[in-house]
Rosetta silent file (secondary structure, phi, psi, omega in degrees, C-alpha in Angstrom):
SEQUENCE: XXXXXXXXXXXXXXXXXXXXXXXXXXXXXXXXXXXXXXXXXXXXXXXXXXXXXXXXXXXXXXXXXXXXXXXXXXXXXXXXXXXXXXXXXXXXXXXXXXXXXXXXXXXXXXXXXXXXXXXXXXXXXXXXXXXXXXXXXXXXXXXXXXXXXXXXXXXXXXXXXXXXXXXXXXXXXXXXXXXXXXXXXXXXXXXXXXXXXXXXXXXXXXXXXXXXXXXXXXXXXXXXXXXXXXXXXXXXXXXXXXXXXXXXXXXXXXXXXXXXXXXXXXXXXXXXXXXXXXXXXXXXXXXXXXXXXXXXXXXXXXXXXXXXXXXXXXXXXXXXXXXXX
SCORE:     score description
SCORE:     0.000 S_00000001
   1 L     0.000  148.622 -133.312    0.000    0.000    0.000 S_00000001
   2 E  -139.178   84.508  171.486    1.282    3.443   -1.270 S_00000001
   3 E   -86.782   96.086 -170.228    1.532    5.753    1.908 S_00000001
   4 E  -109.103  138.094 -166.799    2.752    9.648    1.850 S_00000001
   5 E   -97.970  120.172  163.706    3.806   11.553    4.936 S_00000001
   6 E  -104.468  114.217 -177.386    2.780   15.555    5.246 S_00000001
   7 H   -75.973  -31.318  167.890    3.811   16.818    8.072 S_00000001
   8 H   -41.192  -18.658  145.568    2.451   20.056    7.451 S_00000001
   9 H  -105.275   -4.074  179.087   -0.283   18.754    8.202 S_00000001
  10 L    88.787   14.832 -170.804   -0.007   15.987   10.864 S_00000001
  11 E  -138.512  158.617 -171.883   -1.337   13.219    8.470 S_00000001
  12 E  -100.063  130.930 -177.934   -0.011   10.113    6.766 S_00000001
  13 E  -101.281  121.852 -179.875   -2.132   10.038    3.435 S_00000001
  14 E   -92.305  143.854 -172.053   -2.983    6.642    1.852 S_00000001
  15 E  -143.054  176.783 -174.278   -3.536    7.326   -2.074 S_00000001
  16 E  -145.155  130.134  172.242   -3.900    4.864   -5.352 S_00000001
  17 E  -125.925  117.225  179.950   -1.808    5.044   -8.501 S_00000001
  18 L    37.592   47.321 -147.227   -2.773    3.162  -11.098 S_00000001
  19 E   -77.531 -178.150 -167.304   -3.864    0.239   -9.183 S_00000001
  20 E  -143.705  117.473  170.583   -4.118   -3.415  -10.451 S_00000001
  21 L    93.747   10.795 -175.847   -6.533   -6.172   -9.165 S_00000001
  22 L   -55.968  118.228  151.149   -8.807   -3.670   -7.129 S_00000001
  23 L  -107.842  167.697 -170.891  -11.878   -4.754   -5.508 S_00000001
  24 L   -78.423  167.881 -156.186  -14.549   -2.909   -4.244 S_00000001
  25 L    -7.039  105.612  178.724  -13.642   -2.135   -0.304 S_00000001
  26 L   -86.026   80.886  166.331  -11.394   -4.545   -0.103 S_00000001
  27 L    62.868    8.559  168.823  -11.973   -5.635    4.123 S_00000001
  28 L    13.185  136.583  -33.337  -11.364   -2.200    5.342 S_00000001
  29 L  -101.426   26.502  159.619   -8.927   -1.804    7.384 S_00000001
  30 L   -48.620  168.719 -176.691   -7.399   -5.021    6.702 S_00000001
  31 L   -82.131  157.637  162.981   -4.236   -4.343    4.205 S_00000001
  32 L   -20.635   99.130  162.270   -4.720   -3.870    0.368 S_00000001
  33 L   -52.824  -67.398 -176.626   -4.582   -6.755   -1.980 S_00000001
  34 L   -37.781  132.614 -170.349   -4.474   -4.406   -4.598 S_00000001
  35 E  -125.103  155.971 -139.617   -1.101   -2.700   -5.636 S_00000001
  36 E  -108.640  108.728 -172.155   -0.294    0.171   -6.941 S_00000001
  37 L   -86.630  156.537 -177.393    1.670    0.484  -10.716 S_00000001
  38 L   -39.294  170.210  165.528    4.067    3.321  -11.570 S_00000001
  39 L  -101.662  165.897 -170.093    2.609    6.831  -12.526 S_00000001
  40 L  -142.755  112.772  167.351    3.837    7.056  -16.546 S_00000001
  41 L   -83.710   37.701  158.491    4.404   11.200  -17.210 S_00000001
  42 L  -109.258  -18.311  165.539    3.706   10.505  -21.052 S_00000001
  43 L   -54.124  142.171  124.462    0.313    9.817  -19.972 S_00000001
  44 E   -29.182  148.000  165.964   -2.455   12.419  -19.221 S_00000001
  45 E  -130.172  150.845  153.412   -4.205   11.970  -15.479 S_00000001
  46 E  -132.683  166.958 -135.998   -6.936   12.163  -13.965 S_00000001
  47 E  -157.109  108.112 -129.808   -7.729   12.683  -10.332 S_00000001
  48 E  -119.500   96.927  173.624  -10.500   11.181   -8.306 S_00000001
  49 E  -109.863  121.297 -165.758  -11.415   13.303   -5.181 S_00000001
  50 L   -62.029  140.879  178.509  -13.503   11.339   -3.155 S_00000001
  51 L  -117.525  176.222 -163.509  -16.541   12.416   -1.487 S_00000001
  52 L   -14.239  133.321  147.300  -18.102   12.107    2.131 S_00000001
  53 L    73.877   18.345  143.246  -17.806    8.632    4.261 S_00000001
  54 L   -55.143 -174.308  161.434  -16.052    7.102    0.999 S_00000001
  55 L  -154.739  161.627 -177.453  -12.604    5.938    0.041 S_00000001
  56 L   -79.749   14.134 -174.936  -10.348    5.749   -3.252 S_00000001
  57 L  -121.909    8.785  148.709  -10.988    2.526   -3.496 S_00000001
  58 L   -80.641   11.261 -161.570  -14.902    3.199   -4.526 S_00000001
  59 L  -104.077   16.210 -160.673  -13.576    4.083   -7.672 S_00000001
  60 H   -69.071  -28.181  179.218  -12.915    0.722   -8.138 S_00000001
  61 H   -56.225  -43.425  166.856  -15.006    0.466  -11.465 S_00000001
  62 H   -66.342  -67.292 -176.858  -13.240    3.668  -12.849 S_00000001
  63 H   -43.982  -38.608  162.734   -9.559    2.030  -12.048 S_00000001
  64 L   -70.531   23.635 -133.258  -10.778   -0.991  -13.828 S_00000001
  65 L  -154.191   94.759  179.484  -12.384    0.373  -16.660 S_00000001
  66 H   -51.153  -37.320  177.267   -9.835   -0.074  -20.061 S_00000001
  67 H   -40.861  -52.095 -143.497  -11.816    2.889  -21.548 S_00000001
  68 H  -104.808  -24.411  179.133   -9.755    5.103  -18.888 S_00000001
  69 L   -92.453   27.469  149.644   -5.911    3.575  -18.861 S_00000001
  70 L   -79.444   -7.533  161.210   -4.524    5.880  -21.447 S_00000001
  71 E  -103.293  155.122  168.337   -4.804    8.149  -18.288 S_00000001
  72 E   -78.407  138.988 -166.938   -2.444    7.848  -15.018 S_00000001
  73 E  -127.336  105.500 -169.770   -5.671    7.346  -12.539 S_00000001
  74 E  -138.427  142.634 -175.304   -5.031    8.677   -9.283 S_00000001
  75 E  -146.157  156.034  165.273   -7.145    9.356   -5.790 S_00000001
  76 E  -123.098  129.027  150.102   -6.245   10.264   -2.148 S_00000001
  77 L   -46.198  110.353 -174.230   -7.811    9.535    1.090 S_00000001
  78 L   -82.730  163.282  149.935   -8.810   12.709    2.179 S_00000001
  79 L     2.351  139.508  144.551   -8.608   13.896    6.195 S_00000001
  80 L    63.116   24.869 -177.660  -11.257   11.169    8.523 S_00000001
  81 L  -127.049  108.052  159.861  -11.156    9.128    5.411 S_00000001
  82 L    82.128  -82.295 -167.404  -10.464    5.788    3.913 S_00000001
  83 L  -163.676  -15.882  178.075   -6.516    4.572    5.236 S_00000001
  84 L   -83.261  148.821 -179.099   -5.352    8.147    5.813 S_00000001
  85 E  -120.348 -176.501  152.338   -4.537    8.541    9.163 S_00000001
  86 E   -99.168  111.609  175.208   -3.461   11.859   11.958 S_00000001
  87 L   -96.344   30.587  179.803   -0.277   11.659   12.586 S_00000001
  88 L  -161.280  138.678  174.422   -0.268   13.781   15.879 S_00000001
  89 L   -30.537  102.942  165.156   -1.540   14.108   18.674 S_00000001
  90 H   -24.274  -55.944 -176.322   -5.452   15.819   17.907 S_00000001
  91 H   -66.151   -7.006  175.616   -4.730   18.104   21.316 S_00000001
  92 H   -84.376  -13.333  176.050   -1.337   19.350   19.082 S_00000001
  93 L  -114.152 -126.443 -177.531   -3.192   20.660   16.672 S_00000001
  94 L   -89.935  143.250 -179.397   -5.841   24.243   16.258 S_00000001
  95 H   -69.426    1.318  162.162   -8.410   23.747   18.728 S_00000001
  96 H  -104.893   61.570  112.646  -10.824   23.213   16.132 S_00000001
  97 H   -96.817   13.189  137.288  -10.034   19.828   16.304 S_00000001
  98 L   -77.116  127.271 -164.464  -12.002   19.645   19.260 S_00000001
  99 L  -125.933   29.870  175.494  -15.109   18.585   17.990 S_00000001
 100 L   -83.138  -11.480  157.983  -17.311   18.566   20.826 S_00000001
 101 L  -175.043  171.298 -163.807  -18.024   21.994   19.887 S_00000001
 102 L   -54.986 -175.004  -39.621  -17.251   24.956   17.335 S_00000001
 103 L   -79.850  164.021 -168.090  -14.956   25.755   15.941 S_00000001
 104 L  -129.371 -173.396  163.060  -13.997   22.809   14.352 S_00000001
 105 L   -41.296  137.277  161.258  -12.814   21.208   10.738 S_00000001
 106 L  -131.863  170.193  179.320  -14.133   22.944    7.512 S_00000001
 107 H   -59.279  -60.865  145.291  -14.162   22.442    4.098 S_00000001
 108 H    12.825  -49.865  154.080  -11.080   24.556    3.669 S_00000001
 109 H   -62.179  -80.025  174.083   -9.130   22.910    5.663 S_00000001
 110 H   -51.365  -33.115  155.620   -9.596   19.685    4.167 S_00000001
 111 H   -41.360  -53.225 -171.621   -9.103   21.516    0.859 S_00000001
 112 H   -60.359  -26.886 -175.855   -5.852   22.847    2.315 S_00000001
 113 H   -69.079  -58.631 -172.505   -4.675   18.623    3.616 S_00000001
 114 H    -7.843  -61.528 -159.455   -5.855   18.169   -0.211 S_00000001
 115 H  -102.592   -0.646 -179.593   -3.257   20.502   -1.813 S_00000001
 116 H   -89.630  -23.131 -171.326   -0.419   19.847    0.828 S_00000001
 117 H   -66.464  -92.940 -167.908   -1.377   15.758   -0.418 S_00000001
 118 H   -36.790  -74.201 -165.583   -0.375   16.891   -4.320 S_00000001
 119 H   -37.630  -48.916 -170.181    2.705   19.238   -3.545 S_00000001
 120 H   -72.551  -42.362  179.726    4.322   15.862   -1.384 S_00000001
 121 H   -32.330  -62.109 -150.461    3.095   13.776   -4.398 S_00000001
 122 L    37.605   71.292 -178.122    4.606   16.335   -6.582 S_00000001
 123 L  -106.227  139.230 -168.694    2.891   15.389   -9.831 S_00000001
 124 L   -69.585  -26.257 -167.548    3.439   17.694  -12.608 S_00000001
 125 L    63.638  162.033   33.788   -0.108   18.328  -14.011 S_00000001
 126 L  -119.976 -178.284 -150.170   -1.983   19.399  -15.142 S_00000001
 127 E  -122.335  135.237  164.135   -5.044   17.043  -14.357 S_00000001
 128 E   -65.037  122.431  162.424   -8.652   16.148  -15.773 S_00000001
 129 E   -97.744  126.855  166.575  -10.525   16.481  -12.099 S_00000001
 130 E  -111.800   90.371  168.992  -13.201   14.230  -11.145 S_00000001
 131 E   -42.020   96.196  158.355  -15.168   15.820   -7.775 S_00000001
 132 E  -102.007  126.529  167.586  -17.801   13.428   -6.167 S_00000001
 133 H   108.641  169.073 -178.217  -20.167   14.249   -3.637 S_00000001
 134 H   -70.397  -59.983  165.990  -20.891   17.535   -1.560 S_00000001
 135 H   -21.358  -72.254 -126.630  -17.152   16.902   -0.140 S_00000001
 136 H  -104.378  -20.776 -167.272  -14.976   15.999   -3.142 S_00000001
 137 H   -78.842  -30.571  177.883  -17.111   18.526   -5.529 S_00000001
 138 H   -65.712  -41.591  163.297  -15.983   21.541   -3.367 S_00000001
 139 H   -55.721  -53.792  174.752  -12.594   20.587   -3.384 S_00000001
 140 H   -44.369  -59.485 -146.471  -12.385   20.005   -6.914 S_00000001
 141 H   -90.017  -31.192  159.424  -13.694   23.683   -7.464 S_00000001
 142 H   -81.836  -10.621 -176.796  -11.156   25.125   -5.330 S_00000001
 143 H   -68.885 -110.535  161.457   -8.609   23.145   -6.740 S_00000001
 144 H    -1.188  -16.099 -174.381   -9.733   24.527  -10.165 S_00000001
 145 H  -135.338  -10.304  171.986  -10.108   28.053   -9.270 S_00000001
 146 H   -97.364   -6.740 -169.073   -6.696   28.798   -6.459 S_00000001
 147 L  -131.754   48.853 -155.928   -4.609   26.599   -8.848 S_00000001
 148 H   -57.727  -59.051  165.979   -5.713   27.117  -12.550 S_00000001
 149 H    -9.832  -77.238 -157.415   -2.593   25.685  -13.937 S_00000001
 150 H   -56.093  -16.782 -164.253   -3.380   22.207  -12.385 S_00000001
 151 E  -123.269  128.190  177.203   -6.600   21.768  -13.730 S_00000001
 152 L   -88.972  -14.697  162.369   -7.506   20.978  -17.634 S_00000001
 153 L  -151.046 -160.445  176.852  -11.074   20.002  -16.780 S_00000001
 154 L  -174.467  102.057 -170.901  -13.079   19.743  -14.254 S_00000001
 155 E   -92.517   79.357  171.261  -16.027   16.750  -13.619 S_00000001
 156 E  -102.104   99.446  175.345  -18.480   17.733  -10.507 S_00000001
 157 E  -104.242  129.044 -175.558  -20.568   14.409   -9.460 S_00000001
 158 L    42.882   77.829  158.304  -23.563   15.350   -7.723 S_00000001
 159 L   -97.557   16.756  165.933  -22.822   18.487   -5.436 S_00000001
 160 L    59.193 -147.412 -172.646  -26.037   19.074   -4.609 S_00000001
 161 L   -81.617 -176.423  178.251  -26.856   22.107   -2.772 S_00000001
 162 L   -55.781  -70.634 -176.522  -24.753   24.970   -1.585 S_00000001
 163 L  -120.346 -173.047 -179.220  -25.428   24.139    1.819 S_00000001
 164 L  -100.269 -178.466  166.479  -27.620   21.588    3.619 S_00000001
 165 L   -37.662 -164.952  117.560  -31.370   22.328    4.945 S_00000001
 166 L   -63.396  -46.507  173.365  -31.681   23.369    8.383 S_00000001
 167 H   -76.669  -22.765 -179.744  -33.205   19.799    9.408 S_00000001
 168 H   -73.296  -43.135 -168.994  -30.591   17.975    7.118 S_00000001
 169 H   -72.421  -35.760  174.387  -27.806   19.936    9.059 S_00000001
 170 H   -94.816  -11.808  171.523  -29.217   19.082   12.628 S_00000001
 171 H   -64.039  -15.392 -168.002  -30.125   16.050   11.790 S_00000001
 172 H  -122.625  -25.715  166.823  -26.474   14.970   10.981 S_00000001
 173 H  -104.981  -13.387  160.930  -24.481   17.093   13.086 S_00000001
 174 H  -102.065  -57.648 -171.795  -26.980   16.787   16.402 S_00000001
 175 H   -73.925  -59.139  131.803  -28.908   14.126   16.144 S_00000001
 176 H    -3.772  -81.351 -178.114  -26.940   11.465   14.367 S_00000001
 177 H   -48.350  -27.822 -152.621  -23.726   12.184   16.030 S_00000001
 178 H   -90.982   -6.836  175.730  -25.284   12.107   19.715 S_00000001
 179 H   -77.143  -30.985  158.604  -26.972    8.550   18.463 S_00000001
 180 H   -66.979  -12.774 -166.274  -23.409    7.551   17.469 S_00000001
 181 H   -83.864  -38.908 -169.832  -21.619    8.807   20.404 S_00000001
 182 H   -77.179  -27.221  158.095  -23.951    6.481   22.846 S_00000001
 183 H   -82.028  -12.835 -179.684  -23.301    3.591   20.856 S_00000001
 184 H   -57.768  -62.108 -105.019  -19.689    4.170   20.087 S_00000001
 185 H   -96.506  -33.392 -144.311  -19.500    5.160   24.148 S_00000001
 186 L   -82.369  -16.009  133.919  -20.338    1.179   24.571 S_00000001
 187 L   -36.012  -41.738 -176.385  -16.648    0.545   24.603 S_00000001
 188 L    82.798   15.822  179.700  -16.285    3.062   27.232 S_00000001
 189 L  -149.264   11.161 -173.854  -13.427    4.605   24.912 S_00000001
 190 L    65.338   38.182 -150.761  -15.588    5.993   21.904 S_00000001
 191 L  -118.486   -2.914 -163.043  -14.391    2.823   20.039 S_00000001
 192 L   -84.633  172.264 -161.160  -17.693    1.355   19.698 S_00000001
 193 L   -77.331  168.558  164.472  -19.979    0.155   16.925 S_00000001
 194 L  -123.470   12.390  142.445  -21.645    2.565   15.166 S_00000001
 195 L    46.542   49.666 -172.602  -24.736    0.721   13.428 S_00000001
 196 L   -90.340  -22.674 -168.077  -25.482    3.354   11.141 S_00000001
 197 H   -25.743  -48.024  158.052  -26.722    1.089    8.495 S_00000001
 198 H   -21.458  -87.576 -157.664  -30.539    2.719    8.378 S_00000001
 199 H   -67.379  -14.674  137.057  -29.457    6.175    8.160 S_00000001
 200 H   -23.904  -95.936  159.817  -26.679    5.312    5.602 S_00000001
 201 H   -29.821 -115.336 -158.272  -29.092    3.795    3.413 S_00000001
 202 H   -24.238  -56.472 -175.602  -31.850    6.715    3.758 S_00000001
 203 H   -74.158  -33.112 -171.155  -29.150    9.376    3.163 S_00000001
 204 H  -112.933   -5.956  171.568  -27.139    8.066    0.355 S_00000001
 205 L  -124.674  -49.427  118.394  -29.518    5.869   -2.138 S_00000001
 206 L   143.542  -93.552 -179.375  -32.656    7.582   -1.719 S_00000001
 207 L  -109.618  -19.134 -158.036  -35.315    5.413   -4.561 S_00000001
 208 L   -63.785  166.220 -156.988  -32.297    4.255   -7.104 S_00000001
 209 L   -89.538   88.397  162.312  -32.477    0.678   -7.927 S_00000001
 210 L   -99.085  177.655  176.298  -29.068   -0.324   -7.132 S_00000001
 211 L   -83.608  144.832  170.451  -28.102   -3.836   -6.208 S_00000001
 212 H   -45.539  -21.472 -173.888  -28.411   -4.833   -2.717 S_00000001
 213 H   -60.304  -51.526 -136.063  -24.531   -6.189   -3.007 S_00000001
 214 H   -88.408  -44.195 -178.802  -23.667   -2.725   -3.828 S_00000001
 215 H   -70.515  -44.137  178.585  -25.546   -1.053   -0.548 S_00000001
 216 H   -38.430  -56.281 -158.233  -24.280   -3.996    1.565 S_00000001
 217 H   -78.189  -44.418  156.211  -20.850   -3.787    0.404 S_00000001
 218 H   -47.998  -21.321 -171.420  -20.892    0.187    1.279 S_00000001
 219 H   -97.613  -46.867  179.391  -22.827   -0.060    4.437 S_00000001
 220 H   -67.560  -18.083  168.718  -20.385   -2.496    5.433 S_00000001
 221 H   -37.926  -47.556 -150.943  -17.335   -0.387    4.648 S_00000001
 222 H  -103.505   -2.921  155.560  -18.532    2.496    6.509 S_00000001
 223 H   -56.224  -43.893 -156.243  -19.274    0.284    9.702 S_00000001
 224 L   -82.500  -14.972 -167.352  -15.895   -0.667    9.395 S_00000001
 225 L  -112.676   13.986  167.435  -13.934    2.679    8.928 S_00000001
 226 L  -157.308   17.592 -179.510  -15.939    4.282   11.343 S_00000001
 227 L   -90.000 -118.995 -172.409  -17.488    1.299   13.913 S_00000001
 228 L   -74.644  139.373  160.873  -15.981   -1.024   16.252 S_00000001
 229 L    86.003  -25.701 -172.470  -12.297   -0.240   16.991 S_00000001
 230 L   -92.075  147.613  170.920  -12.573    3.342   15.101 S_00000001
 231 L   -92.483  173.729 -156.170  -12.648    6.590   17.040 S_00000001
 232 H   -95.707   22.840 -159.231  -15.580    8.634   17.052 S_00000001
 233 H  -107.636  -30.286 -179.786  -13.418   11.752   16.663 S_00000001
 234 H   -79.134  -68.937  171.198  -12.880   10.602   12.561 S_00000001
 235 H   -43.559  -32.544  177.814  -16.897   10.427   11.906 S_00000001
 236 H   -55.073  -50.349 -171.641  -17.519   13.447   14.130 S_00000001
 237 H   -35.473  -48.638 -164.552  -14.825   15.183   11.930 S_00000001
 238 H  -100.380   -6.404  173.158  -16.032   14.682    8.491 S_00000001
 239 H   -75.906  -72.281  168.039  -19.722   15.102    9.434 S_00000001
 240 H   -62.170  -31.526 -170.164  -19.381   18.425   10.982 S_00000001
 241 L   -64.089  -68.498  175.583  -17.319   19.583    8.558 S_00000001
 242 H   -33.332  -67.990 -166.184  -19.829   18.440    5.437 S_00000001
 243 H   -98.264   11.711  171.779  -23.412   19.276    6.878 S_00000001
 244 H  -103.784    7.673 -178.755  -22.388   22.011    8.935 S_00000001
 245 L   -37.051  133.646  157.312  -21.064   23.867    5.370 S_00000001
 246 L   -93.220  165.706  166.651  -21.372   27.429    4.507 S_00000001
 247 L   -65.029 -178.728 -174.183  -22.258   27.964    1.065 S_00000001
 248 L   -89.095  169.532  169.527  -18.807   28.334   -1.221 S_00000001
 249 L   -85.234  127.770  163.073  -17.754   32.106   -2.013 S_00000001
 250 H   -35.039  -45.165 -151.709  -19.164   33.180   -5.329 S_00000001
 251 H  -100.072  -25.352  143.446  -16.468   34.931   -6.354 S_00000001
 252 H    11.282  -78.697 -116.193  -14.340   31.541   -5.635 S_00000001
 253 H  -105.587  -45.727 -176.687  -16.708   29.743   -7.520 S_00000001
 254 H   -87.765   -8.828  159.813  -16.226   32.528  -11.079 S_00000001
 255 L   -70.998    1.743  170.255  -12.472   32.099  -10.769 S_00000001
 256 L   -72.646  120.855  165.986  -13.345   28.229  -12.691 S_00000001
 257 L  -115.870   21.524 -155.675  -11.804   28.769  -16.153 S_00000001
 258 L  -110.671  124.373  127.291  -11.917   24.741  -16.542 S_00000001
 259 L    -7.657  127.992  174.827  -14.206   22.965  -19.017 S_00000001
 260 L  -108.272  164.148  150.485  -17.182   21.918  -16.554 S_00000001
 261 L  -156.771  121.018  156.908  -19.740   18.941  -16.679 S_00000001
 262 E  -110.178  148.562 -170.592  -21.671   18.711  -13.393 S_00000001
 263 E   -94.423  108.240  171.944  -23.432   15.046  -13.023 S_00000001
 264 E  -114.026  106.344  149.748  -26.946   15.439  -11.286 S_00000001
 265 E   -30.452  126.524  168.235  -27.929   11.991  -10.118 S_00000001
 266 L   -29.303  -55.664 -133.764  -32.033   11.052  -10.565 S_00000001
 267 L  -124.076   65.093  177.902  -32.326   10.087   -6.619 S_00000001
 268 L  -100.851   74.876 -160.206  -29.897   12.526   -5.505 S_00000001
 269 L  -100.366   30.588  139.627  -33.355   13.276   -2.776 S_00000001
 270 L   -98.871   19.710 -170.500  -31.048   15.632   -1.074 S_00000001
 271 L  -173.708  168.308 -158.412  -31.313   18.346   -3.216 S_00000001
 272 L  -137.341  161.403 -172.212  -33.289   19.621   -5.932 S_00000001
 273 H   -70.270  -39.478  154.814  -32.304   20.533   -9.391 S_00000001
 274 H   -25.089  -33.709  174.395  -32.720   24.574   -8.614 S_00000001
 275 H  -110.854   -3.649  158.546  -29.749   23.795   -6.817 S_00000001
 276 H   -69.358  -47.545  167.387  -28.041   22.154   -8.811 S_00000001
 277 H   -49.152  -28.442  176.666  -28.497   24.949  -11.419 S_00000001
 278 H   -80.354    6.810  155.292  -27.279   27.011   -9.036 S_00000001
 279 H   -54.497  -57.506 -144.387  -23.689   25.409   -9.612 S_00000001
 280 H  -101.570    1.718 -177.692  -23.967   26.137  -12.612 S_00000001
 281 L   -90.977  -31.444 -163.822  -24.837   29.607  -12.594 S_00000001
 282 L  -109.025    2.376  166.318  -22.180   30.921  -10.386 S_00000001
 283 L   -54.235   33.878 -154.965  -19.701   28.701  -12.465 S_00000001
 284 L   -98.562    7.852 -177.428  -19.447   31.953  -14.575 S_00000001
 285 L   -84.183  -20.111  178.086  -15.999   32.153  -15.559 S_00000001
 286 L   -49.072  109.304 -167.178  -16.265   28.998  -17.263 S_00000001
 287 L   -57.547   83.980 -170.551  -15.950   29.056  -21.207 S_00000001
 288 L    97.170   16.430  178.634  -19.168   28.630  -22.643 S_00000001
 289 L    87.585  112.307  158.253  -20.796   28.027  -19.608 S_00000001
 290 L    -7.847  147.372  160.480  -21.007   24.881  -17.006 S_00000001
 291 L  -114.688 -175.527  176.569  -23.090   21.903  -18.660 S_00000001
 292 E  -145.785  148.647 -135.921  -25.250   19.958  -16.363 S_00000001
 293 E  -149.057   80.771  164.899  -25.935   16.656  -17.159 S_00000001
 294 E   -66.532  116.646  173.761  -28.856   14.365  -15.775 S_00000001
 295 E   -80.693   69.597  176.933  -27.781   10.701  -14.520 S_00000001
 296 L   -50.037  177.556 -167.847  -30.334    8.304  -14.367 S_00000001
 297 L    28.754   31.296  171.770  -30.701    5.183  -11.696 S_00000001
 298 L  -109.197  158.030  149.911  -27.603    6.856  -10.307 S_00000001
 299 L  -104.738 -159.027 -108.476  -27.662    8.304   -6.317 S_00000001
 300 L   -88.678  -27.347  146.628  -26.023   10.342   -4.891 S_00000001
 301 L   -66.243   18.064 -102.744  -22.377    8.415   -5.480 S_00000001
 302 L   -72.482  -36.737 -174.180  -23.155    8.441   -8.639 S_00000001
 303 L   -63.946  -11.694 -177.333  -19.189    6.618  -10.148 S_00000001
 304 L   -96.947  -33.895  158.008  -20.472    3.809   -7.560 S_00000001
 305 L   -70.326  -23.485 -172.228  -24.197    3.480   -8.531 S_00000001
 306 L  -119.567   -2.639 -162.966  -23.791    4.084  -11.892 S_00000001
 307 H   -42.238  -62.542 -169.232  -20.281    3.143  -13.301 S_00000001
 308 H   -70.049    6.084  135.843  -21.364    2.352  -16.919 S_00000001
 309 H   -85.091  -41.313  177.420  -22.986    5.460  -17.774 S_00000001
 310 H   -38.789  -84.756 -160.804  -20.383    7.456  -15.192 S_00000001
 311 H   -23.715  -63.250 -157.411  -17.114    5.797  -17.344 S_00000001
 312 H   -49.708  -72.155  179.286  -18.902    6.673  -20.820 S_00000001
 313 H   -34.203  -45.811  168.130  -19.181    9.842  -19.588 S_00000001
 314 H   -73.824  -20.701 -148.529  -15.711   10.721  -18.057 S_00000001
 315 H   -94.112  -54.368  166.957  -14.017    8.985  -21.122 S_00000001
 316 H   -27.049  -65.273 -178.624  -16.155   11.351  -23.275 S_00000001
 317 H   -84.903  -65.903 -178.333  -15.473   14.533  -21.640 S_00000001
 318 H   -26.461  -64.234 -175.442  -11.493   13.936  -20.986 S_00000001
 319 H   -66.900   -2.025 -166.186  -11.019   12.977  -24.293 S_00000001
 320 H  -110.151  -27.006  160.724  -12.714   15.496  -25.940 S_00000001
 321 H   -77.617  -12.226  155.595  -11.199   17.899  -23.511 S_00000001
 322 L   -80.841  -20.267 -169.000   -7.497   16.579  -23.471 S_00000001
 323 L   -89.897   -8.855 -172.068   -7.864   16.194  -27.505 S_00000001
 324 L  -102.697   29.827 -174.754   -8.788   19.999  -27.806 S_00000001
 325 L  -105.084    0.000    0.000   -5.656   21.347  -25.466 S_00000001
């Protein structure tokens, strides 16, 4: 497994290069079958930023997907994610990494482990970006708009709304958390399961038809990277950070000069299309305008519900946006 250390940030980052043999969550947090092949700089890349309660190893369909290896194919575990860990003591770092109350982690932040991740990498770019999720789509877009250089396109699946609801946001940063903290607590060390499976399942597939394998295999993941044996200081983290979100800055948001496609899932039932449009609206620096793109049967994960319409799609726009640079 293919481990990089930033100290600058306190965290050891686990990432995928070109991997070989991947399955999907392969036994979390047992180690990796799957291994990692050289990066090749005569290739183009693209770059997989994962969204919320994920890992870089849902992407297993895109790393497997022949359509896609004329690019170097590369994802990181972001912050509370996946294999990356904190590699210092939590009381060592800004006190909003106490997360029993504000302030705490933001999207910003985790933007900032993001770009400290690439610099240690140090791959030259620049990169087709693929965002997923409220997480990974925000990132992408700052990526794209503090770094222009790095990014030659730019792929946002499903970022829903700006922000969440007022009941989606207490429901996930009060209510949620304090149902995880009493079972977690059942350790006595905040190590305990967390039996989220329900509320998993409600929040992330909504009506699509997906296969049961495919919820199973996800529900069990995120028991495992955030249940028994995990602390409850990595779910709190990525939780607060996500549904406790300001909207992005506007003027951010009109520094994208990247080729756009945003992906709007069908049963993406945490947002509405109005808000998707609204992506695509403030997207205005973009050259000819953001497109937006309806995904049927996909939720809200849309390269993991959907991988044969996803692939077509990324293969489509990279190549037609790597053949006209």
């Amino acid at each position: 497994m293919a481990f990089i250390d930033v100290p600058s940030r306190g965290l050891r980052a686990f990432y995928l290069c070109n991997p070989e043999n991947l399955d999907r969550f392969e036994s979390f947090p047992h180690p990796l079958k799957a291994r990692n092949t050289p990066y090749d700089p005569s290739k183009p890349t693209i770059l997989f930023i994962v969204g919320s309660g994920a890992s870089s190893e849902i992407y297993f369909a895109q790393f497997n997907d022949a359509r896609l290896h004329k690019y170097n194919l590369i994802s990181i575990d972001l912050r509370f994610h996946g294999r990356t860990t904190e590699e210092v003591d939590p009381s060592q770092l800004a006190t909003r990494v106490r997360l029993e109350e504000p302030p705490w982690f933001n999207l910003e932040e985790i933007y900032d482990d993001f770009e400290a991740c690439l610099e240690v990498l140090n791959l030259p770019g620049p990169f087709h970006v693929v965002g997923e999720g409220r997480m990974g789509t925000r990132i992408a877009c700052s990526l794209a708009a503090r770094k222009p250089k790095l990014v030659k396109s730019l792929l946002l699946v499903g970022p829903g709304s700006f922000a969440e609801t007022p009941q989606v946001a207490q429901g996930m940063t009060v209510d949620f958390l304090r149902h995880a903290r009493r079972n977690k607590n059942g350790n006595g060390d905040a190590s305990g399961r967390l039996d989220a499976k329900e509320d998993v399942d409600t929040y992330m597939w909504g009506g699509a038809a997906i296969g049961q394998d495919m919820k199973t295999a996800f529900s069990t993941h995120f028991e495992m990277r955030y249940g028994e044996g995990q602390t409850e200081r990595d779910l709190s983290g990525w939780i607060k950070a996500l549904f406790g979100r300001a909207a992005p800055s506007m003027d951010l948001l009109a520094k994208v000069g990247a080729p756009t496609l945003i992906l709007l899932p069908e049963h993406d039932v945490n947002a509405t299309e109005a808000g998707y449009e609204a992506w695509r609206d403030a997207l205005s620096g973009v050259p000819g305008g953001a497109t937006m793109v309806h995904v049927a049967s996909a939720a809200i994960l849309a390269c993991y519900t959907a991988p044969t319409v996803v692939n077509r799609i990324i293969a489509n726009f990279v190549n037609r946006n790597e053949t006209s640079n």
